[in-house]
N, C-alpha and C positions, 0 to 999 in steps of 0.2 A: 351492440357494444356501447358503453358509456363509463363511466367514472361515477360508481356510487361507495356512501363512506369505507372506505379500510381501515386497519391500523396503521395511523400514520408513520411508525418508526420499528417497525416490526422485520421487514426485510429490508429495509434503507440503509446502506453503509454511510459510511462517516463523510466519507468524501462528499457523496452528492444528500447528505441532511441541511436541510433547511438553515439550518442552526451556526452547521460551519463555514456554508456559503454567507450568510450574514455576518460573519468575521471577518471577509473576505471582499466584502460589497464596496464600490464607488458608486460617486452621485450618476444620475442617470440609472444604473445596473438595478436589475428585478429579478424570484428565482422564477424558473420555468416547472411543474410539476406536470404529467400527466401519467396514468394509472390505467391502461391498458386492461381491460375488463373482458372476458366474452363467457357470457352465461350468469354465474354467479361466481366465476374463477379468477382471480386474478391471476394476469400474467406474470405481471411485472410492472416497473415505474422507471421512466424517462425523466430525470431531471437535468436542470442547467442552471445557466444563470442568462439573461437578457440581457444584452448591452448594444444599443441602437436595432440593426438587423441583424444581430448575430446569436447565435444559443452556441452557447460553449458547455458542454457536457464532460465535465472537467474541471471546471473554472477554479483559479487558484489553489491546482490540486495535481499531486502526479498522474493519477490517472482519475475518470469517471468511471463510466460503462453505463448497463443498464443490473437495476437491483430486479431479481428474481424472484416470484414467490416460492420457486424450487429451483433447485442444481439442476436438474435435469430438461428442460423444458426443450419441446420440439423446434428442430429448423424452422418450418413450418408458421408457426406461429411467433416467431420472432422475427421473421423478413414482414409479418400480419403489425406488428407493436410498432417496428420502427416508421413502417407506411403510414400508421393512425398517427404517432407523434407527429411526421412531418409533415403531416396533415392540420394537425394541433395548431402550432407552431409555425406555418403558415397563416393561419386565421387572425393570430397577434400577429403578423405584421415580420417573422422572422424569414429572412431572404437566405441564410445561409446555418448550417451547420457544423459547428469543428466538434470532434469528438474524441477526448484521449481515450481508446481502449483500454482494456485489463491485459495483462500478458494472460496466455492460455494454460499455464499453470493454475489458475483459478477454477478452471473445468471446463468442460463440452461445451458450455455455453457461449465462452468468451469466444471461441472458431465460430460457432453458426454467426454470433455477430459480427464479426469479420467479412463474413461469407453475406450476409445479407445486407449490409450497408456494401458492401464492393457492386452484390448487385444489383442496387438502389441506383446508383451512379457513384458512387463515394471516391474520393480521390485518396491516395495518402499521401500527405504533406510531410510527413518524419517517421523518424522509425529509431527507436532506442533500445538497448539490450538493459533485459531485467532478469535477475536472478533469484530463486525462490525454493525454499526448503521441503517439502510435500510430505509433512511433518506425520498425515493421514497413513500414511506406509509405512509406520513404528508403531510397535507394540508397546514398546518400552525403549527407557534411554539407551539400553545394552544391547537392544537391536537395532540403535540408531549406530552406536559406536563400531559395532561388527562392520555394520555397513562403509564405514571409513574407508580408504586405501591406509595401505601401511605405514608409508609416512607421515599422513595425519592423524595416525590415531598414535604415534610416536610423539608427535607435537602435544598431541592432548595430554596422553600421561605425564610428561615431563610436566605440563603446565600445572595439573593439576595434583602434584609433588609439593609445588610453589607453596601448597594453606591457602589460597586465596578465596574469599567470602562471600557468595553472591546475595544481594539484596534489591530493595529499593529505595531511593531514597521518599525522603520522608520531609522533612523542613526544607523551608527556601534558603538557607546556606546551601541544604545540600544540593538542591536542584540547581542552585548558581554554578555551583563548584563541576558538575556532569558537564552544565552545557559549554561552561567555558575551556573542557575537556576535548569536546565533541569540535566545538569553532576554533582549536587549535589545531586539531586532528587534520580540517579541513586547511588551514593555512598552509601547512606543510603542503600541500599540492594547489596551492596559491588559488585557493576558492574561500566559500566563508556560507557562513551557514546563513540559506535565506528567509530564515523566521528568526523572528529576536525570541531573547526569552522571557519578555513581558506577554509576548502574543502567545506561546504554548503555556504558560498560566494561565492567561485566560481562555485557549481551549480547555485547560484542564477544571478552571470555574463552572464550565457549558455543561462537560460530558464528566467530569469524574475520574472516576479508577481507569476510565480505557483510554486515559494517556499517561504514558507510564515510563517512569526514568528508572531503567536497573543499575546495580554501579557492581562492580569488583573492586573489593577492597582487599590490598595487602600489606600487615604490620599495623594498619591504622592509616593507611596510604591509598588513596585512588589509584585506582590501577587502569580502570576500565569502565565505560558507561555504555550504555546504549537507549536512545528515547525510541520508545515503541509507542504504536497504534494500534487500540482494538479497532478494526476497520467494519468487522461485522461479528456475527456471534461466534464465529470458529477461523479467525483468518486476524493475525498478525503483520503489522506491518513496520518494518523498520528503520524510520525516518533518517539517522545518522547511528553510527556508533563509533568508537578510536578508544585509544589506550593511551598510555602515558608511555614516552620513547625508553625511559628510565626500567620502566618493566617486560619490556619488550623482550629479554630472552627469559620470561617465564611464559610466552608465547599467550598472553594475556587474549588477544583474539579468537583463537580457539578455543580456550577456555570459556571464553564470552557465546562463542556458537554453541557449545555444548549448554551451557546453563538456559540459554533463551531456549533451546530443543528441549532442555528437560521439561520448565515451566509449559510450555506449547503442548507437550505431548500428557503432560498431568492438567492441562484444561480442557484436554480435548479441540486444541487449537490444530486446525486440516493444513493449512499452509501460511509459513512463515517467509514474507515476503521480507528478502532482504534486499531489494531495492536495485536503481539502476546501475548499473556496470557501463556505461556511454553519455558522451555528453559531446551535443549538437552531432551527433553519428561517427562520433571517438569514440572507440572501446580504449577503456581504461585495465589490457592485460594482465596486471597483475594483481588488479580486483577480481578479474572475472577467475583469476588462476585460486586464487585464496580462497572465495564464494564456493567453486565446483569443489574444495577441496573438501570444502566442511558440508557437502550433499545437497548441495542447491543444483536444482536444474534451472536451463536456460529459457527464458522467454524475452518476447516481442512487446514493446510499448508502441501498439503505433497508433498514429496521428491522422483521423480524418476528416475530410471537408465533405459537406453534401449541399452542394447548392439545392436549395428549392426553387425550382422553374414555376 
């Protein structure tokens, strides 16, 4: 086994690139990279970030995980990856492990590492509910929409009766005007959005097109925004989204789920993560009511510790 060259951002998601963790770095903090090799295959890659004895596999970030050279890879050799990192990662000098997992709507892969950090010794420290669209199981929008329950495909029509326009924005007006959308959205439930919007510019200076502000526009009117994440080549992630209260019986949210599902399913995007539904192990019910409504299923964000002895 060893680490010889790869492409370095080929299977890397966003979260653990090198690129966004150095957005994210304080004095002292270093990334962690290792690249799980056996033969001439790569497995996968372990990154972090370094702060004193700690790797945080996650670090300023909802979740990490581990990036896969495939969806599919064996149990087997993933309980093989996580041994060789903490093995790695012993060698610098790291005494301890936190790791935010993926929710297992991501695929097979995200259980066996569950299953093999638990049988590593791993603890879990937290546990948060995340919800996510598996956008893979649409052929098209109108098999998305069938798939509704009655009342929310009720909601949708009526919304989408309203004319309302979906786009992107484009200029920094208009990306001011979404997030100040978004951080009012969250005010109403006396939170606040915790990235400014100087700092998602300059993610979006780093990566480009894969951070992505949509808006619903009605009359000439914001209606609706949502900032999305390309996270990886087929997987969407949806950082914040809200409406304006003003438009709210054109059920502008729905509306909103519907447009992010069309774009998703004409990119070939597999699953549209619409993000956590709890906070500090609160479920927030009538997020999670809303989410299941518009065909997210449920998953797991959980939280692990792996001392290395």
């Amino acid at each position: 086994m060893g680490s010889p060259p790869v492409d370095p951002q080929s299977h890397i998601t966003l979260f653990n690139d090198q690129r966004f963790q150095r957005c994210n770095l304080r004095a002292g903090q270093q990334p962690f990279r290792y690249d799980h090799v056996v033969g001439k295959r790569l497995i996968g890659t372990f990154s972090g970030v370094i702060d004193g004895t700690v790797l945080d596999c996650g670090h300023s970030a909802p979740f990490g995980g581990i990036d896969f050279a495939r969806r599919g890879e064996s149990a087997g050799a993933i309980v093989e990856l996580i041994r060789a990192a903490a093995a790695r990662a012993r060698a610098v000098g790291v005494r301890v492990i936190h790791m935010r997992a993926r929710p297992g709507y991501y695929g097979p892969n995200e259980t066996a590492v569950e299953f093999a950090l638990l049988n590593l010794g791993a603890a879990i420290d937290a546990c948060e509910l995340s919800l996510g669209i598996e956008t893979w199981r649409y052929h098209s929008l109108q098999e998305y929409e069938r798939a509704l329950r009655s009342r929310a495909r009720n909601k949708l029509r009526h919304g989408l009766r309203a004319g309302m326009t979906f786009d992107r924005a484009r200029t920094a007006t208009e990306w001011a005007a979404c997030y100040e959308l978004l951080d009012e959205t969250r005010r109403r439930h006396a939170a606040r959005l915790r990235i400014s919007l100087d700092y998602v510019m300059n993610l979006r200076q780093v990566f480009g097109s894969r951070i992505m502000m949509h808006r619903l526009m009605r009359a000439g009117q914001l209606a609706g925004a949502a900032l999305v994440y390309r996270i990886a080549r087929d997987w969407n992630f949806v950082v914040a989204w809200g409406d304006d209260l003003q438009f709210r019986p054109y059920r502008v949210m729905n509306v909103l789920a519907d447009q992010l599902v069309r774009a998703a399913i004409g990119q070939r995007i597999s699953v549209l993560d619409a993000g956590a539904s709890s906070a500090d192990g609160i479920p927030d019910d009538g997020l999670i009511q809303f989410k299941r409504s518009v065909g997210a299923t449920t998953g797991l964000r959980l939280y692990f510790t792996l001392p290395l002895a």
